[in-house]
Structure formats: C-alpha cells, structure tokens
C-alpha positions in Angstrom: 23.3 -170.9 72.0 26.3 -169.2 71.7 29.4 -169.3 73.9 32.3 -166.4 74.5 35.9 -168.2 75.5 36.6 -164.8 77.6 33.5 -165.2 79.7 33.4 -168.9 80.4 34.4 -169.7 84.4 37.0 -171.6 86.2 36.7 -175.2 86.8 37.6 -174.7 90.3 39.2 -178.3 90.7 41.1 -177.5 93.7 37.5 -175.9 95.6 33.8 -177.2 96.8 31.3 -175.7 93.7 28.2 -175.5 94.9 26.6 -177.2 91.8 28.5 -180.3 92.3 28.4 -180.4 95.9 24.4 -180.0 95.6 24.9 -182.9 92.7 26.9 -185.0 95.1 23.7 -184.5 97.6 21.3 -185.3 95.1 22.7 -188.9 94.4 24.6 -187.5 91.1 28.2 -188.4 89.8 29.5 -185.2 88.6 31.6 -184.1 91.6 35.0 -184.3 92.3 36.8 -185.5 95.9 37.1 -181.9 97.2 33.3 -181.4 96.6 32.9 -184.7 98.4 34.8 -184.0 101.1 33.4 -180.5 101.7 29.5 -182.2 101.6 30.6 -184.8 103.8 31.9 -182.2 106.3 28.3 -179.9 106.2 26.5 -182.9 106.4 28.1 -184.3 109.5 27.6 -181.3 111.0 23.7 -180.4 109.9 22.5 -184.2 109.1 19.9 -182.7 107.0 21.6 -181.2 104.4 20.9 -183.7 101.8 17.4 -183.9 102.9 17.2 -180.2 102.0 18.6 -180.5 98.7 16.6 -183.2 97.5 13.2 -181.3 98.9 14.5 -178.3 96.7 14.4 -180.7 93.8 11.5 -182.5 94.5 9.2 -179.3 94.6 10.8 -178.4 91.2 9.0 -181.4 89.9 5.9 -180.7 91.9 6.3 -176.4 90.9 6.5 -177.3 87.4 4.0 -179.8 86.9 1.6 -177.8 88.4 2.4 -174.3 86.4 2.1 -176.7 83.6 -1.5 -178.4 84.0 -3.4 -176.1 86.3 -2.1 -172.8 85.3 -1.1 -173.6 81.4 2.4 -172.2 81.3 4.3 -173.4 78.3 7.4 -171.3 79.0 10.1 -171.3 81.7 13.1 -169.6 82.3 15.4 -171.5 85.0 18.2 -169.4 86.9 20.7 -171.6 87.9 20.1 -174.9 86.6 22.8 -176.8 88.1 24.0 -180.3 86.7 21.0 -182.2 85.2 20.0 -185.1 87.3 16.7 -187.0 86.7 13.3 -184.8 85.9 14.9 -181.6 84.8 12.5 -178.5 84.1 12.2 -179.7 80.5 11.0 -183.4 81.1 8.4 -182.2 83.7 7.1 -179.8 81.7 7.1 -181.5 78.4 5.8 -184.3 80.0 2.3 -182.4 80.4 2.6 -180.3 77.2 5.1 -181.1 74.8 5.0 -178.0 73.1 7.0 -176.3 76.2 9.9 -174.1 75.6 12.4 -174.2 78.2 15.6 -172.1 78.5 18.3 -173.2 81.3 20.5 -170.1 82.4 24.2 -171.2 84.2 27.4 -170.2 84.2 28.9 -172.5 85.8 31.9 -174.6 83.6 31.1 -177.9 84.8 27.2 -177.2 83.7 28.3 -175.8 80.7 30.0 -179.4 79.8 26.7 -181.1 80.5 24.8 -178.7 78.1 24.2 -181.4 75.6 22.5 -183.5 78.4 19.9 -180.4 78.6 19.6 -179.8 74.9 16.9 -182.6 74.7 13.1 -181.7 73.5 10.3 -182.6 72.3 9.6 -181.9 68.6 6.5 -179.7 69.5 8.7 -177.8 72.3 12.2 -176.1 72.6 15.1 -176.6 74.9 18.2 -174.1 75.1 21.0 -173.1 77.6 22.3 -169.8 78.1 25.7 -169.6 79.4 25.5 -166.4 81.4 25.3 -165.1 85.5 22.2 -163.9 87.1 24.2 -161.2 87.8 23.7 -159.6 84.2 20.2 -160.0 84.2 20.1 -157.9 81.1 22.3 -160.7 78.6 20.2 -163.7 80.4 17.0 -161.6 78.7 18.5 -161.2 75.7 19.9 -164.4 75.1 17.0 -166.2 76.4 14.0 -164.2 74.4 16.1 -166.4 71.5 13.7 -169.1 72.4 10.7 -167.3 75.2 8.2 -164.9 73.8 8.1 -162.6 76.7 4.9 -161.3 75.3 3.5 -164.3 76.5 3.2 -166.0 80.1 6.6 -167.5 81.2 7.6 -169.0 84.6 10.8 -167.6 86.1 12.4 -170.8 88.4 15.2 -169.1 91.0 15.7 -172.2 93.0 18.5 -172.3 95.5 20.3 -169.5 93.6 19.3 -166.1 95.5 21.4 -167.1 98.3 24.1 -167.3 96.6 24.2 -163.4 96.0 25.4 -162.1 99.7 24.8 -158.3 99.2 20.8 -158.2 100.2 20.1 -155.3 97.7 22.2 -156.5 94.9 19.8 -160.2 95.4 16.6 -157.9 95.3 17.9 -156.1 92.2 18.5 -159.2 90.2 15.4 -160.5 91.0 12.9 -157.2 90.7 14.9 -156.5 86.9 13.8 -160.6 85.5 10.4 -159.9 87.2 10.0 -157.1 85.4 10.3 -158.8 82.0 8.2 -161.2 83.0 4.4 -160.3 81.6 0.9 -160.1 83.3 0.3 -163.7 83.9 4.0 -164.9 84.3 5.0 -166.8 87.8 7.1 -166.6 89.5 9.3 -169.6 91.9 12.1 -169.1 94.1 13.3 -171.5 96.6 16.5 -169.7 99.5 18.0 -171.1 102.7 16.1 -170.4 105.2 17.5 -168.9 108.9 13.8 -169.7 110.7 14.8 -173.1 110.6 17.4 -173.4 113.6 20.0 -175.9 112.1 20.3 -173.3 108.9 23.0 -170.8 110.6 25.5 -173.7 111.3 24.5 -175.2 107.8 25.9 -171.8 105.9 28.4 -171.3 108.2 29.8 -174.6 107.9 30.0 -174.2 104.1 31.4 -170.7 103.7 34.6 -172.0 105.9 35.1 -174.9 103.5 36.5 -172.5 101.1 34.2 -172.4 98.4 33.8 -169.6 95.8 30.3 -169.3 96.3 29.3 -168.5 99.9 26.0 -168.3 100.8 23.5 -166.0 103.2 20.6 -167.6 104.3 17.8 -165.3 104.9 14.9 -165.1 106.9 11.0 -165.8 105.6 10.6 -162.1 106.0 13.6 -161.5 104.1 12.8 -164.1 101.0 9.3 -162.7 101.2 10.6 -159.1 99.8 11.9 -160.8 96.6 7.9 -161.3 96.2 7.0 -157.8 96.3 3.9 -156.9 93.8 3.0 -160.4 93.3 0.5 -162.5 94.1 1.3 -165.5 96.6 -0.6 -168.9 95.4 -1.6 -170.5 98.5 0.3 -171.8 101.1 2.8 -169.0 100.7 6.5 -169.1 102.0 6.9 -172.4 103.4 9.5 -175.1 103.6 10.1 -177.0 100.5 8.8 -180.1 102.0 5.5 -178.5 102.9 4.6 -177.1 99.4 1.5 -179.2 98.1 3.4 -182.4 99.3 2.9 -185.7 97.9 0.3 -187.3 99.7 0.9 -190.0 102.2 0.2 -191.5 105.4 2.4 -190.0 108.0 1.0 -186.4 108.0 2.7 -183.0 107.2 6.6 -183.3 106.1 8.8 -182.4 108.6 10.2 -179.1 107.7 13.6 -178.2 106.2 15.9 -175.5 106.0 15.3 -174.5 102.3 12.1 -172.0 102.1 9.4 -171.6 98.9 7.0 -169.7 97.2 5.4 -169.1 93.6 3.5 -166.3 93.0 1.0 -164.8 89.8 2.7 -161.6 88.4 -0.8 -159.5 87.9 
C-alpha cells in the first residue's frame, strides 16, 4: 500500500463528507458536528434516510456472503469503502472462506486514517487498501492487482458510490472500464439512489444544498440498469436494498427504500 502526499484529499472540517455523514447514519463515531448537523437536516426532511443507509449496508453483508458460499468468490474489489463499521467486506467474506483476498479502494482522508482498522486478515487471506478515486479507474487496477489475480473470478462492490459521479456518461465510463477487467465469471454489485422511490428527489436535493463536496444524482431503475449492460442479472434484479434476498421474518416483504441493487455474472 503505498501513499503519495500530493494526491491525498482535504479533510473538509468545515463541510458534510459524505463518508462520515453515512457513518454518522450507520450508528458510527467518526463524524464531526458539521456532518451531524447536515444528517440531522436530510433526515428531518426524508425520515428515512438512515433507514436507507443501513439497508445499503445490510445487503453488503447479505451480497457478500452469498458471492462467497454459493457462487465461490474469494476475491473482491470494494469502490468506495467508507469508514469501517461492524462486518466490513473482509470479515463477511473471510468469515465463509478465510482464504479471501480483499482490496478496499477510497480516497477519502478521513478513510485513509482508519486504514489500519481495514488492514485485518486472516492468515489464509489478504486485506489491502488503495488510496485512489474511482475516477482513475486505471491506478485503482494497478494498485489493486498487488493483491487480486484478475485472471481469476473477483467481485467488483460499487455500493452507494456511482451517484456520487453527476455527469451520467462519465459514471457509465468508470463503471464499463473496472468491468472490463473483471474476467468471465467475475460479479458484479452496485447499489445508487434511486428516483422511483418518491421521497428520493427531496432526499438529494436536501443534501446538495448543505454544502457538501460531494453532491449526488440519483437516478432512475432504468438509468442504474445501463451500468449492467452485458451482464447477467441474478434473480430478483434491480430492486430496493431492503428487498434483495431479505432476511427472513414474519412481517412479509420489507418496505422499500430509496437506495436501488443489483449483482450480476459477467459471462
């Protein structure tokens, strides 16, 4: 893992980060008052904000676990790890097969202090963090096939990152250039804000006025289904978070939230 001083990001003390704010959702403690302040205000305005977050993360868990015992993966690549918090990619995965090799891609500087907390593994497995942006696709390769044969299968995770690049072609671009190093029998899992779900305009809106440096555009299904182009969709498709093989229990289907899924089989 190696680090350039020229490259690493701003702190941005003084602005709402969307890692910590999504931490601060989660139940975490690495956020600071003005990420506080700017998740209380979304979340006053679209109560189920931190409902949404913490469906994102809970079909991490239930994403990896089942790359991991049905479909054998023992590699992942995850875009945009955020802050740890319990059950990172690493611990889920290991926790089937301890020989999995995991490599964590962030740029963010407050995630890049935590790196240590990531850097736990198994014996049998691997666990590395590349301090890079999506947006250079080509060094997050690089830097990650330090760790990932990409000769064999690996599982890209994009959760709740892709809506964080505005410009619709630019997102489609990052996305179709780390599919493409995936190999035959790679998967692929991506989790956006969704606009089908009505309370998701005011949600984005609400957060791009609070001055963060990372606005977001929420797309539609449609939309997030184009990022799976030439793949193969495992059943039930692009659905909420909530509704992707839930947990069972005794109330029914999950009520549906404003962040959308899908993993798909690259052929």
């Amino acid at each position: 893992m190696s680090h350039e001083t020229d490259d690493v990001p701003e702190l941005f003390t003084d602005r709402p980060v969307s890692a910590r704010v999504w931490n601060y959702w989660l139940g975490g403690k690495d956020h600071y008052e003005v990420d506080r302040e700017a998740g209380d205000m979304v979340a006053r305005q679209v109560p189920g904000i931190a409902a949404a977050a913490r469906g994102d993360r809970l079909f991490l868990g239930r994403c990896v676990s089942r790359l991991a015992r049905r479909e054998g993966i023992r590699q992942f690549l995850d875009i945009g790890t955020g802050l740890p918090t319990a059950d990172n990619t690493h611990e889920i995965a290991q926790r089937v097969a301890p020989e999995s090799r995991v490599v964590y891609v962030d740029n963010d500087a407050l995630v890049l202090t935590h790196a240590r907390a990531l850097l736990t593994s198994t014996p049998e497995g691997a666990t590395s963090y590349v301090d890079a942006d999506m947006r250079d696709p080509e060094r997050v390769l690089r830097e990650a096939s330090a760790t990932l044969d990409f000769d064999r299968p690996v599982a890209l995770m994009m959760l709740a990152v892709l809506h964080l690049v505005t410009d619709d072609e630019e997102a489609l671009a990052i996305a179709r250039r780390l599919i493409d190093a995936l190999p035959s029998g790679g998967f692929v899992a991506l989790s956006h804000a969704c606009l089908d779900v009505d309370v998701t305009r005011l949600a984005v809106e609400t957060w791009n006025e609070s001055g963060t440096p990372h606005p977001v555009r929420a797309r539609t299904r449609a939309e997030i289904a184009r990022f799976f182009t030439g793949l193969e969709l495992v059943e039930p498709g692009i659905v909420s978070c909530s509704r992707w093989h839930p947990d069972p229990n005794p109330w029914g289907e999950p009520e549906e939230i404003m962040t959308f899924c899908g993993v798909a089989r690259k052929p």
